[in-house]
C-alpha positions, 0 to 999 in steps of 0.5 A, a space after each residue: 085462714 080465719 086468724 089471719 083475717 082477724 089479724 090483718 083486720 085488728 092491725 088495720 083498725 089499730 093503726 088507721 086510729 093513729 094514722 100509720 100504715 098497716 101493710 108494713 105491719 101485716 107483711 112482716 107477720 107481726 102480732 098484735 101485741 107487737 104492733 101495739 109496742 112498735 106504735 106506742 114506741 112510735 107516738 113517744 118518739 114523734 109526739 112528745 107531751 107539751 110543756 105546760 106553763 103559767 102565765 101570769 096575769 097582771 095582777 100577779 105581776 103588780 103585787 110581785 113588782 110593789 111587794 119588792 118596790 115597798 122592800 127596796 124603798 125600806 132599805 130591804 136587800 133583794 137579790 133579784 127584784 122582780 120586774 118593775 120594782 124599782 120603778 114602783 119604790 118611788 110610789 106613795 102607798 095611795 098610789 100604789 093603792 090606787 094602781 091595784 084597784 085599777 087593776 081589779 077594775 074599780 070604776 074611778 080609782 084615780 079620783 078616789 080620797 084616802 078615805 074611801 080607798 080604806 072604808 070600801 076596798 082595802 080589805 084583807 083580800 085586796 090586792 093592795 092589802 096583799 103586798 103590805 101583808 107580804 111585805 110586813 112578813 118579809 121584814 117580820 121574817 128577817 128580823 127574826 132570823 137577824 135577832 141578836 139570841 143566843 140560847 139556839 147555840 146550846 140548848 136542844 130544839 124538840 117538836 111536839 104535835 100538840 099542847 097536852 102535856 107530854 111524858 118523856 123518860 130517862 133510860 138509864 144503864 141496862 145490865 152488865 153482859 155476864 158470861 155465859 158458860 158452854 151451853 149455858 143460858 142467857 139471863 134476862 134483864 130489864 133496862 133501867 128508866 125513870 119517869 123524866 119531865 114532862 113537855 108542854 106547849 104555850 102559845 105567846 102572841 100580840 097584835 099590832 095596826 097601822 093606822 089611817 094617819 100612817 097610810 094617808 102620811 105615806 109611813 113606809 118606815 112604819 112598815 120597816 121598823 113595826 114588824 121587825 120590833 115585834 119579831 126581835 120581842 118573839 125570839 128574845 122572849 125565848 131567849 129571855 125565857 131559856 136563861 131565866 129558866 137556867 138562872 132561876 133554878 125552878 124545882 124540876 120534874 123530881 121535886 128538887 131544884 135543878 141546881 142542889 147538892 141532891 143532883 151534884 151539879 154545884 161547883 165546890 170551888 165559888 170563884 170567877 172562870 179560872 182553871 180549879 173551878 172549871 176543873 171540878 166543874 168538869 168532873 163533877 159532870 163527867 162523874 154523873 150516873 145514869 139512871 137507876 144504875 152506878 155507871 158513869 156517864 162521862 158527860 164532857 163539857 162543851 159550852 161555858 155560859 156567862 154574864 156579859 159582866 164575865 166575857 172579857 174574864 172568861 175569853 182571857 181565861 179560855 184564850 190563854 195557852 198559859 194559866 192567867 192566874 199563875 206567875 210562872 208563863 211555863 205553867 201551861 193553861 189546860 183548858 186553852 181553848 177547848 170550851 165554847 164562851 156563850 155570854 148572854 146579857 139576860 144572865 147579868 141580872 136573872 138573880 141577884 147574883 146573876 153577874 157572878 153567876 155562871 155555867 158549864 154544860 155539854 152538847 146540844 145532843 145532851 143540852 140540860 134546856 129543850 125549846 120545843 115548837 109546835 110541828 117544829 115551826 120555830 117562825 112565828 105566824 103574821 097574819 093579816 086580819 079584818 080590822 073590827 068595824 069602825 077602824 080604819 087601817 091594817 090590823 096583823 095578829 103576830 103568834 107562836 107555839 113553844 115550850 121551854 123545859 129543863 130535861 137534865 140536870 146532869 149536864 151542866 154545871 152551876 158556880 155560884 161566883 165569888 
C-alpha cells in the first residue's frame, strides 16, 4: 500500500508539471519510468523546437546591396546579386558613403564634403569601408583564379605548417622477398632511404592605396583594375619562380645541378621535339633507379614542357599520327598523342638558350618541382589597413606564404635543343 501511494503520488506531480492527466496513467499501473518515456514521447511529438532565424539589419543589407551594386557597376558577373544592387550600381562612392554613415547614424551625412567623409569616418571599421574591402577581395580573388599560369598543370601542390626548414626523404627499394625453406626463418631487412631536399616557406607581399583624387574623382575602374593587376603579379611570380627553378638548373639538395650527367636526365639526342629525342628522353627516364638499390623505376613520361618559341613544332609533332619527320606517310608517329604539350613563355628567355630548351617529365603524383603553401592556402591575403596618419584614402597589404622546390631529379628529363 505504501509504494502505491508513492506511485500515484511521483506520477501526479510529474505530470501536473507538463499539464497532463495522471489518472490515465496511475489506472493502467504504469511505472514511473514508463510514464517518464510516454511524456517525453508526448512533448516531442506536440512541441517541437522552434526554427531559429537571422535577421538582418539594415546595415547588413547596405553592404551585401553596394558590395554587388560596386561588382556590377565594374563589369563584375554575380549570378544572384543581392536585393538593391542594381539599384546602388549607379551610385557614386560619396554617395554610397554618405548613405552608409546615414546608417550608422552620423548626424548631417548628406551636407558632408569629401574631405571630411575621409578625415573623420572612414575608417577600416566603417561600413563603407567594408564594401570597398570586399569588393577589392572579389575582383583580387577572381583575377587570381583567372591568371593566365601554367606551372599547377604539372608541378606537386604540398603544405607546410610553418617556416622552418623542413626535411623530406627518399625511400628507396626494400629487399627482395628471398625464400624461405620449411620451417625456415624470415630475414630481417632494412628498407633503403636517403636524405632528400629540404622545404622551406617564404612569404612574398606589396601594398597598394587608393587615393583621396580617386574617391573624390568617383574612380570605380580603380577598383576594377588595381586589385586584379596586383593578383595576376602574386600567381605569375610563382609561375615565374617554378620555370626559372626548372630552367636555371640551380645545384640541388646532393650538391650536383639537377640536370647533369651525374643524374642521367640530359637527352643524348640535342634536337627540336621529334620522335629519336623524346624516345631516348623516354628511356632514360624509365631507366632511373631508386634510392640506394638497383631496381628500375619505370618512371613514364606524361607531360612535355616547351617555349612558346616550340609550341607549334611540338603540337605538329605530337598531333601527328605519321612521323613528321619522314617522307614515307606509312611510317606511323609513336608518340601521337600521348604526351600532354605545356608550353610557358617564361621559358623562352630563363637562359640563353631558353627558346630551344625543353623537357619531359611525369605525373603530378611524381612532379620533379613542389609549391608548397602555408596550411595549404594557395590564395593570397588582402587586407584592409588604417592608412598612417596624414594619408588620406585606402590602404590594402596584399601577401602570400609559398616555397618553390625541386625534389626530383629522376622524373623529368632535359634537351638542350638544337
Amino acid at each position: 500500500m505504501e509504494g502505491e501511494r508513492q506511485r500515484t503520488m511521483d506520477i501526479t506531480d510529474l505530470c501536473r508539471s507538463f499539464d497532463y492527466d495522471p489518472q490515465e496513467y496511475i489506472k493502467a499501473g504504469n511505472s514511473m519510468d514508463e510514464v517518464r518515456a510516454l511524456i517525453l514521447e508526448k512533448q516531442l511529438k506536440e512541441k517541437k523546437p522552434l526554427s531559429v532565424g537571422i535577421v538582418k539589419d539594415e546595415g547588413d543589407k547596405l553592404r551585401e546591396a553596394a558590395r554587388d551594386g560596386l561588382a556590377l557597376r565594374i563589369g563584375l558577373e554575380l549570378e544572384k546579386p543581392a536585393p538593391g544592387a542594381k539599384e546602388l550600381r549607379s551610385m557614386s562612392l560619396k554617395e554610397i558613403a554618405k548613405e552608409c554613415l546615414r546608417i550608422e547614424g552620423v548626424p548631417n551625412a548628406s551636407r558632408l564634403s569629401e574631405d571630411e567623409i575621409l578625415r573623420q569616418y572612414l575608417t577600416p571599421t566603417s561600413l563603407f569601408a567594408g564594401i570597398m574591402d570586399q569588393t577589392a577581395r572579389t575582383v583580387f580573388e577572381k583575377a587570381y583564379t583567372d591568371a593566365q599560369t601554367t606551372y599547377q598543370l604539372w608541378t606537386k601542390r604540398g603544405t607546410l605548417k610553418d617556416f622552418r626548414p623542413t626535411k623530406t626523404y627518399q625511400v628507396g627499394t626494400a629487399g627482395e622477398l628471398l625464400l624461405v625453406p620449411q620451417n625456415g626463418e624470415l630475414k630481417h631487412d632494412m628498407v633503403n632511404a636517403e636524405e632528400g631536399p629540404q622545404r622551406q616557406l617564404l612569404t612574398f607581399g606589396r601594398q597598394f592605396s587608393m587615393s583621396r583624387q580617386a574617391f573624390i574623382n568617383d574612380d570605380v575602374d580603380f577598383i576594377a583594375t588595381i586589385p586584379a593587376l596586383y593578383a595576376q603579379s602574386a600567381r605569375l611570380g610563382i609561375n615565374r619562380l617554378v620555370y626559372q627553378t626548372l630552367a636555371k638548373n640551380p645545384a640541388i639538395w646532393d650538391g650536383k645541378l639537377l640536370f647533369s650527367a651525374d643524374h642521367a636526365n640530359i637527352s643524348s639526342v640535342a634536337s627540336a621535339p621529334n620522335v629519336e629525342a623524346v624516345s631516348d628522353m623516354r628511356m632514360k627516364m624509365k631507366n632511373q633507379k631508386a634510392a640506394g638499390g638497383e631496381v628500375k623505376l619505370n618512371i613514364p613520361a606524361k607531360f612535355m614542357l616547351v617555349p612558346t618559341a616550340l609550341e607549334t613544332k611540338a603540337g605538329q609533332f605530337i598531333g601527328s599520327p605519321v612521323d613528321p619527320a619522314q617522307t614515307n606517310p606509312n611510317i606511323k608517329n609513336p608518340f601521337y598523342n600521348s604526351l600532354t604539350i605545356i608550353s610557358d613563355a617564361e621559358l623562352d628567355d630563363a637562359t640563353a638558350n631558353g627558346a630551344k630548351e625543353w623537357y619531359i617529365s611525369s605525373d603530378q603524383l611524381r612532379a620533379p618541382i613542389q609549391v608548397d603553401y602555408l596550411n595549404g592556402v594557395d590564395m593570397p591575403t588582402i587586407v584592409m589597413k588604417q592608412p598612417p596618419a596624414g594619408q588620406l584614402g585606402y590602404l590594402w597589404d596584399i601577401y602570400i606564404d609559398y616555397g618553390v622546390t625541386v625534389v626530383d631529379f629522376k622524373t623529368v628529363v632535359k634537351n638542350n635543343g638544337q
